[in-house]
C-alpha positions in Angstrom: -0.2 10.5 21.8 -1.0 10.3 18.1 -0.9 14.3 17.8 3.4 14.0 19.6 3.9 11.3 17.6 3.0 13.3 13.9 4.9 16.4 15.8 8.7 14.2 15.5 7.5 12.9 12.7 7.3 16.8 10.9 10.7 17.7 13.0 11.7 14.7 11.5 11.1 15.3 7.5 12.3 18.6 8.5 15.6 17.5 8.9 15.6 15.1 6.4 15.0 17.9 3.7 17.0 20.7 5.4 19.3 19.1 7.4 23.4 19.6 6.6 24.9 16.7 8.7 24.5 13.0 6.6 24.2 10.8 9.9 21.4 13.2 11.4 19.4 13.0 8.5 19.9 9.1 8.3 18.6 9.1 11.9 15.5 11.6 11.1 14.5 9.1 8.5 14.4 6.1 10.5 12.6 7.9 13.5 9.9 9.2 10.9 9.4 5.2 9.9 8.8 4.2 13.2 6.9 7.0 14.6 4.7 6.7 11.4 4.4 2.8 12.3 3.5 3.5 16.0 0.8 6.5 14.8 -0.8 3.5 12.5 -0.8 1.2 15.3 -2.6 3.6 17.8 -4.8 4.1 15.3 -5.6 0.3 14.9 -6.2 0.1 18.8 -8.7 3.4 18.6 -10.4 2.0 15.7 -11.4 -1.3 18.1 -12.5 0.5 20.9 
């Protein structure tokens, strides 16, 4: 799950930095802060198993 999650998370800076349309790249940012925020969290429940 972590390896899909840092997969949007690239697509996602991807757009932010090459992206043309304004709204996509607003919505590319806040996916990559929440799929970065879920990736730490899995790695808080693996790290108590």
């Amino acid at each position: 799950m972590i390896a899909h999650h840092q997969g949007a998370i690239e697509m996602a800076r991807t757009e932010q930095a090459a992206g043309s349309n304004p709204r996509a790249k607003e919505l590319a940012g806040a996916m990559a802060a929440t799929q970065q925020a879920e990736v730490e969290q899995l790695r808080r429940i693996l790290g108590r198993l």
